[in-house]
N, C-alpha and C positions, 0 to 999 in steps of 0.2 A: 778432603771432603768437598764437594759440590758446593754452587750457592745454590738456595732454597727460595722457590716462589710458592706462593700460597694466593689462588686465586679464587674465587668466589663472589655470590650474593652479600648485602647487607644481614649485618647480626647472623652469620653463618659459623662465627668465630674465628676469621682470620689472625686478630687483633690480638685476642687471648692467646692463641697456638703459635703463633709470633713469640711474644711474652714467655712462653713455656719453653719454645726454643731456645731462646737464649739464656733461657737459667739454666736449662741442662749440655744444651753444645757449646755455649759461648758464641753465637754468634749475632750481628749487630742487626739488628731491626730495622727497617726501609718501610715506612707507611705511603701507597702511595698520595692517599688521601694528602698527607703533607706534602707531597710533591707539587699535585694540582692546586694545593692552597699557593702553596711557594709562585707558580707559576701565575694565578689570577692575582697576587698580587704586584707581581715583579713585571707578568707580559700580560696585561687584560685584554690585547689585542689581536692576543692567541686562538681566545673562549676556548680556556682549558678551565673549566671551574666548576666548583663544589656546587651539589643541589641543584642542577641547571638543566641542560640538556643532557641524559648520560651518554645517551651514540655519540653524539657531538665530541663531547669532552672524551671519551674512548679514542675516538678515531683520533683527534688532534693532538694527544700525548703518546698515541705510538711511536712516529718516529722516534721522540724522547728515547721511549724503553727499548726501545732496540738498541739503540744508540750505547744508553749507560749499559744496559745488560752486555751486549758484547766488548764495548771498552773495558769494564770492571769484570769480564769470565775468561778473557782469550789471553795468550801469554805469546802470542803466535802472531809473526810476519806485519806489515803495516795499514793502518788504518785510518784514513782524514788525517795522516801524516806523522800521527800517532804510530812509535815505536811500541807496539806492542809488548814483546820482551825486558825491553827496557823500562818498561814501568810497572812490571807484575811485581805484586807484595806475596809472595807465599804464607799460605796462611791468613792472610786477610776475607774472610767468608763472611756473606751475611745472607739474610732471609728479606725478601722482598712481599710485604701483604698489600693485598688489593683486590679493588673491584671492576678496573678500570684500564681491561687486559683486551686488545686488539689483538690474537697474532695471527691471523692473517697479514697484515700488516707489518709487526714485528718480527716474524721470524725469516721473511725476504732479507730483512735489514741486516738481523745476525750474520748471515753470511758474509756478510761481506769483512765480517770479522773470524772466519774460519769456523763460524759453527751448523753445520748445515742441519743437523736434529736438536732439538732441547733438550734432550733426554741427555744426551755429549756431554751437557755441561753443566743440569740442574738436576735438584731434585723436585720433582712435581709433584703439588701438593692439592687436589681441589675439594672443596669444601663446600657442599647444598645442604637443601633441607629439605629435601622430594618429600619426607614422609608426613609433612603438616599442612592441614588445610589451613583456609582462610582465617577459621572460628580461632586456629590455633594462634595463628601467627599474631590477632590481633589482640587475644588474652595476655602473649607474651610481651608486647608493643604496652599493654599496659601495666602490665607486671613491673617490669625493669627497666622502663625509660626512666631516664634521667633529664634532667635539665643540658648534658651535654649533647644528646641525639636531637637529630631533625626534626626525629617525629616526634617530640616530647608536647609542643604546641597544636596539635593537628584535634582539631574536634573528631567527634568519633565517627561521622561520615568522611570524612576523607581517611581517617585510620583504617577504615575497613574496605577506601581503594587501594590502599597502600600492600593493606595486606592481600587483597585480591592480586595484584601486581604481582607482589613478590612470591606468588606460586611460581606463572610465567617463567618471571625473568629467572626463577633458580634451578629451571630445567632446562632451558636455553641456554645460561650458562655451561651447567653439566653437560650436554652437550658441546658446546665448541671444547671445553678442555679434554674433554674425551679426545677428539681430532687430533690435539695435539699432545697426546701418549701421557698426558696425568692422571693420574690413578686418585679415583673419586670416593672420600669420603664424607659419609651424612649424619651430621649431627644434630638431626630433628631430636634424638632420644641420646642419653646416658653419654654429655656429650665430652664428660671430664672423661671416662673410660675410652672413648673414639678417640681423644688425646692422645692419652697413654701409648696405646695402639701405632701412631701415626708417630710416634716421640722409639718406639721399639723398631719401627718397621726402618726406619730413617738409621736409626743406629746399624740394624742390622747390615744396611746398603752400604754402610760406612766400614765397614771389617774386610 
């Protein structure tokens, strides 16, 4: 089996369909929300960091992902001195979620680990919400935030740039993944059943 990236918007449901994956394929979960944490607190020097600038933090954690993406999918020839071959685990697969996906950037980098399409080596996963307006987005913002989201503190004027924003940036998204051969699904509506769907399609790939 493939590993699996899952790319999109906030609250798109990366996170959850993550979570689903690995109850039904077994495979390990990669946030990379956790990454960028890892990263602002280990290299601040980076400015890879949560809530910040997000082009910024995009741009400056590509190399990263190229880097791990191709060291952790290639089994093939050598790389930054790394015996490829020699350190592939068969059967070691995980799914990578995030929002904080450059591949312009990143799939230059792949190559150099023998992968010259993505499609080679993942399965692509994208995840919008084209089909909700603003009113929606910000009903939902207040629906089921929690104390653990960002936007839980935001008064309702900035909640409703937030959600103004996140029309934008979720067709923008959908766009770049398109570019790069992911097959887009949207979970504005019935978003346990687009699961399902997304959990059947991925099996099917896998036969």
């Amino acid at each position: 089996m493939k590993n699996i990236i899952i790319a999109g918007p906030s609250r798109a449901g990366k996170t959850a369909l993550a979570r689903k994956l690995n109850e039904e394929l077994n495979v390990f979960v990669i946030g990379v929300d956790k990454l960028v944490a890892t990263f602002q607190g280990a290299y601040p020097q980076l400015n890879i960091k949560l809530n910040w600038n997000r082009r910024q933090t995009t741009d400056n954690i590509a190399p990263f992902l190229g880097h791990f993406l191709g060291a952790f999918s290639s089994s093939q020839g050598v790389a930054c001195e790394l015996n490829l071959r020699a350190h592939a685990v068969p059967g070691n697969r995980f799914v990578l979620e995030g929002g904080y996906f450059n591949f312009e950037r990143i799939v230059p980098i792949l190559k150099m680990y023998g992968i010259d399409e993505l499609k080679e080596r993942f399965v692509l996963i994208g995840l919008v919400q084209n089909k909700k307006t603003a009113d929606e987005f910000f009903a939902d913002f207040k629906r089921f935030d929690t104390q653990d989201d960002w936007t839980y503190h935001l008064d309702d004027h900035d909640l409703r740039e937030v959600s103004q924003e996140a029309i934008s940036f979720s067709r923008s998204m959908a766009d770049h993944l398109v570019t790069y051969g992911f097959t887009i699904y949207d979970t504005s509506r019935d978003r346990e059943q687009v699961f399902d769907t997304i959990v059947a399609d991925i099996k099917s790939e896998m036969v």
